[in-house]
N, C-alpha and C positions, 0 to 999 in steps of 0.2 A: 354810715351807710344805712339807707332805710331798709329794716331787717326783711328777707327773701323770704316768703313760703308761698308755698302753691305749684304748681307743675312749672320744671328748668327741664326745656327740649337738652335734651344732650346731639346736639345737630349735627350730621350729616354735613360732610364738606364735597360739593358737586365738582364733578369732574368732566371734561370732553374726554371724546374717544380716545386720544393721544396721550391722555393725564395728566393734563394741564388741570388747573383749576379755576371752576367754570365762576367767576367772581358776579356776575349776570344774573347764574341761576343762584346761587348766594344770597342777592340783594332781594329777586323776588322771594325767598323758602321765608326770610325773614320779614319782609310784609305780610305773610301769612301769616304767619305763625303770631304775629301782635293783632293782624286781624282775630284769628283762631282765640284769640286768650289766653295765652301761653301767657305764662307770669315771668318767665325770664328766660334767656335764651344763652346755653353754653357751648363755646364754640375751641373746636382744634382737643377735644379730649379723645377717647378711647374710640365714641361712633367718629367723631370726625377725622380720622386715621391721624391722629400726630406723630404716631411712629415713622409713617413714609410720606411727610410733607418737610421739607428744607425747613432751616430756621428764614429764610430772605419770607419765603410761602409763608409760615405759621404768624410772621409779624403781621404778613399782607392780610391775610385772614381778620385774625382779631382786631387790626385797624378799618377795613371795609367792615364787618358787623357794626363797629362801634359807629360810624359813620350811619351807616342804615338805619341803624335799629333808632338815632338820633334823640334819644334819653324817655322813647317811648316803653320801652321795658328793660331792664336792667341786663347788662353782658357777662357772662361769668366766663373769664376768658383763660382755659387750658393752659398750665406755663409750669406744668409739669417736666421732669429733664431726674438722669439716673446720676447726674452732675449737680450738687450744689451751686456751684458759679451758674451755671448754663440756667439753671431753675429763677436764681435771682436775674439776669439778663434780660429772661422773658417775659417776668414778671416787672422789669422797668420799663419796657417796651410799653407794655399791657396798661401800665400806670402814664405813662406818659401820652398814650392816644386817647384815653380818658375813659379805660375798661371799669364798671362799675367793683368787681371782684376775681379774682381769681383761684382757679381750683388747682391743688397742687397733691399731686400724686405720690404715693408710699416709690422711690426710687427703684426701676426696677431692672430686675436682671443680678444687679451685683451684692443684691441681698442685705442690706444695712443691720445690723441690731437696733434692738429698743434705743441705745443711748445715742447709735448714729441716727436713724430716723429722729428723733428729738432735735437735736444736735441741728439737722438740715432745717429742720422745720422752721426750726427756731432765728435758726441765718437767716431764712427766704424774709419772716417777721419783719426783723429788724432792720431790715435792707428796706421793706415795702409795705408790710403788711400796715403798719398807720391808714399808709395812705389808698391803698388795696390791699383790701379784708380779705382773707384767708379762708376758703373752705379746703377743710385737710381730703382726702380720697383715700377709702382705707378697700383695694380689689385686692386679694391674695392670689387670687386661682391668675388675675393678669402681671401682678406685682413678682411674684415667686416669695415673695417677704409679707408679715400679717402684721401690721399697726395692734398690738396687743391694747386691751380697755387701760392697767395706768398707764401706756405713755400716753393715750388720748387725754386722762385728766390729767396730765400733767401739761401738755399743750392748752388743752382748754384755760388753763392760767394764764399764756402768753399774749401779750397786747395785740391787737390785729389779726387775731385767729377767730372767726366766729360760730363754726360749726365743722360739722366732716359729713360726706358723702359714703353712708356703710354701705356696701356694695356684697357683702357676704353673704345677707338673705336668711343671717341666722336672727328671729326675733326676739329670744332670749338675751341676746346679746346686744341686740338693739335698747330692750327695756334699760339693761344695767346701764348704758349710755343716759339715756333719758331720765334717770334715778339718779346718777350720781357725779354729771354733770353742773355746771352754774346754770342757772335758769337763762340767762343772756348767750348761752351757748345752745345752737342750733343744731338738732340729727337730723337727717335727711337719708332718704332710701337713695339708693341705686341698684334695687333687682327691682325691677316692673309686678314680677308675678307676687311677693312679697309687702311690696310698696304701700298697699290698703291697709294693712296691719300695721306696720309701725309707724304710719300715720293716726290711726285710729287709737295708739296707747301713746301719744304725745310727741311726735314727729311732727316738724315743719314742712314737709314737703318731700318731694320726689326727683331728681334726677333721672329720665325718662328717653328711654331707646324710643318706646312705643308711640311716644307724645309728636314724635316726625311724623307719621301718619295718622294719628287720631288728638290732635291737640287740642281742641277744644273738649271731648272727651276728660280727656286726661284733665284737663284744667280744673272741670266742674266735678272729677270723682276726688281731685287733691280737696278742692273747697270741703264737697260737704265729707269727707274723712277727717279734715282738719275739725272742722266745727262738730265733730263727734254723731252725723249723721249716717249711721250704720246702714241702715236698710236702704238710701240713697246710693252712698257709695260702694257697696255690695251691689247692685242691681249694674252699675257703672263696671266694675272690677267682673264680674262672672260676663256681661259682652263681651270685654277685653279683653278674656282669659286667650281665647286661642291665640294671638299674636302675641301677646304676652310669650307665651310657649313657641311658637314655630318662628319668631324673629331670632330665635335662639337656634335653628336648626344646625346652622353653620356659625362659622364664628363671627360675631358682630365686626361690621357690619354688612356684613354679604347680604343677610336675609332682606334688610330694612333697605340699602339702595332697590334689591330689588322689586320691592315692594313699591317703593318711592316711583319707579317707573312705570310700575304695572297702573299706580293711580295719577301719570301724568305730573309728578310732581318734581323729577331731575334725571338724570339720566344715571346709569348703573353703572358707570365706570370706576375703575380703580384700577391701582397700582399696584406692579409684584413687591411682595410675594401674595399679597391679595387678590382674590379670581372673583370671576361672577359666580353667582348660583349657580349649584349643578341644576342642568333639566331633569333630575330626579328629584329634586325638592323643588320646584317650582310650581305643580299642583297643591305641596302640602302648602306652599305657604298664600297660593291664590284662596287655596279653602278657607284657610285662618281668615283672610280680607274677608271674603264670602260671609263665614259662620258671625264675625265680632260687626257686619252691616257695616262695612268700609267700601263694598263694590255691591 
C-alpha cells in the first residue's frame, strides 16, 4: 500500500429523514471531498455512526465509497466489531470490494486486556491484514478499554499493521509512539484540536471530524504541519480552532451533521439513540462556522 499521510475525512454517513442511508448524497460528499483535497477518505467509523448502521448497510457503505471514490484517493474502510470473528468478516468484505485499508477499533464495551486486544489484533492481521493494511484506533473515552504504548509496539511488529489512529489527545503519549515505533510504522492524530502537534513532532497525518466541513483546510494545514511548517500550519490550526471545539459540543456526530446542513452539504438525520442538535447549541455551533470563515 502506498504509505497514507495528510488529512483522512473520518465521513459522515448521510441519512434521509426516515434513516435510511442516503447512498446519493454519499457519492456526492465524496466527489468533494477529492475535489476539496482530502488525501483519503474513511468511511463507517465512529463520525459515520457504525454503531447504528446493519452489517447488510455497513458492507453497502464501504462497497459504494470504494466504487466512488474509484482509486482517486485511497478508502480507509471502518471494520471495527467488539467480536473478533465479526471484525475479520468485515474486514474480508472490505478486502474483497477492493478497500484500500482498514481501520480497526480497540473492541469496545466488553473491555479486552492488553493480551486480548493483541490477541484480536493479531487474528484480524492474519486473516487480512497482508492484503488490507491495518490502521489500529486507540479511543478510550469511546472504547471503555485503553490500547496501552507496549501492546502498540508489540503490534507494530505484526505483518499487515501499518500505523494507529491516537485519538486520546495526550501529546506526551503521542511522542513515545513516534520514538519508539519502527520508522515504517505510522501515528496519526484522531483529536482535531490536538492534531497540529503531533503532526508537527513526526505524525503522519490526521484522522479528522473537522475535515467534513473544511477539507481542503484541513488538507493544506496536514501538508504544511507534516513538512514541519509551523507558522503556516498555526495560522491554519488557530482559524480551525472554534470547530475544532464546538463540533465537540454534543457527542459526535450531532454537531458536524449539523453543521453539514447548515453549509448545504447532507442533511442531519440520524438514528436513535442519536438525536439532532439541541436548538441550544445551534448558535454555538453556527458561530464556530462564522468565527473559523466557513459561512
Amino acid at each position: 500500500m502506498k504509505p497514507i499521510t495528510g488529512s483522512i475525512v473520518a465521513l459522515v454517513t448521510p441519512m434521509h429523514e426516515d434513516g435510511s442511508v442516503d447512498y446519493a448524497a454519499l457519492r456526492k460528499l465524496i466527489d468533494w471531498h477529492v475535489a476539496e483535497g482530502t488525501d483519503c477518505i474513511g468511511v463507517v467509523g465512529t463520525t459515520g455512526e457504525s454503531p447504528t448502521v446493519n452489517v447488510e448497510e455497513h458492507c453497502e457503505i464501504i462497497r459504494v465509497a470504494v466504487e466512488q471514490a474509484a482509486k482517486r484517493v485511497p478508502i480507509l474502510a471502518g471494520c471495527g466489531a467488539n467480536s473478533t470473528a465479526e471484525a475479520i468478516e468485515l474486514a474480508k468484505f472490505a478486502q474483497k470490494v477492493g478497500a484500500d485499508c482498514q481501520l480497526q477499533v480497540v473492541p469496545y464495551y466488553n473491555k479486552p486486556t492488553q493480551e486480548g486486544q493483541y490477541l484480536h489484533f493479531k487474528a484480524i492481521a492474519e486473516a487480512t491484514g497482508g492484503d488490507l493494511p491495518i490502521m489500529l484506533y486507540n479511543v478510550p473515552g469511546r472504547s471503555g478499554a485503553d490500547m496501552l504504548h507496549d501492546t502498540v509496539l508489540r503490534l507494530a511488529q505484526v505483518p499487515g499493521i501499518f500505523g494507529i489512529k491516537e485519538a486520546t489527545g495526550n501529546l506526551e503519549r503521542a511522542q513515545w509512539l513516534i520514538k519508539e515505533t519502527p520508522a515504517e510504522f505510522s501515528v496519526y492524530s484522531g483529536d482535531d484540536p490536538t492534531a497540529v502537534g503531533l503532526m508537527l513532532m513526526g505524525g503522519q497525518g490526521n484522522v479528522s471530524v473537522s475535515a467534513n466541513i473544511a477539507p481542503r483546510q484541513m488538507h493544506e494545514l496536514c501538508m504544511a504541519a507534516i513538512a514541519g511548517d509551523v507558522k503556516r500550519a498555526m495560522a491554519i490550526q488557530l482559524q480551525l480552532l472554534p470547530i475544532h471545539k464546538q463540533l465537540f459540543v454534543e457527542a459526535n456526530p450531532i454537531p458536524v451533521k449539523w453543521a453539514m446542513k447548515r453549509l448545504g452539504l447532507c442533511n442531519d438525520a440520524m438514528r436513535l439513540p442519536m438525536t439532532r442538535l439541541t436548538r441550544g447549541n445551534e448558535p454555538v455551533v453556527e458561530a464556530a462556522l462564522r468565527a473559523s470563515g466557513l459561512l
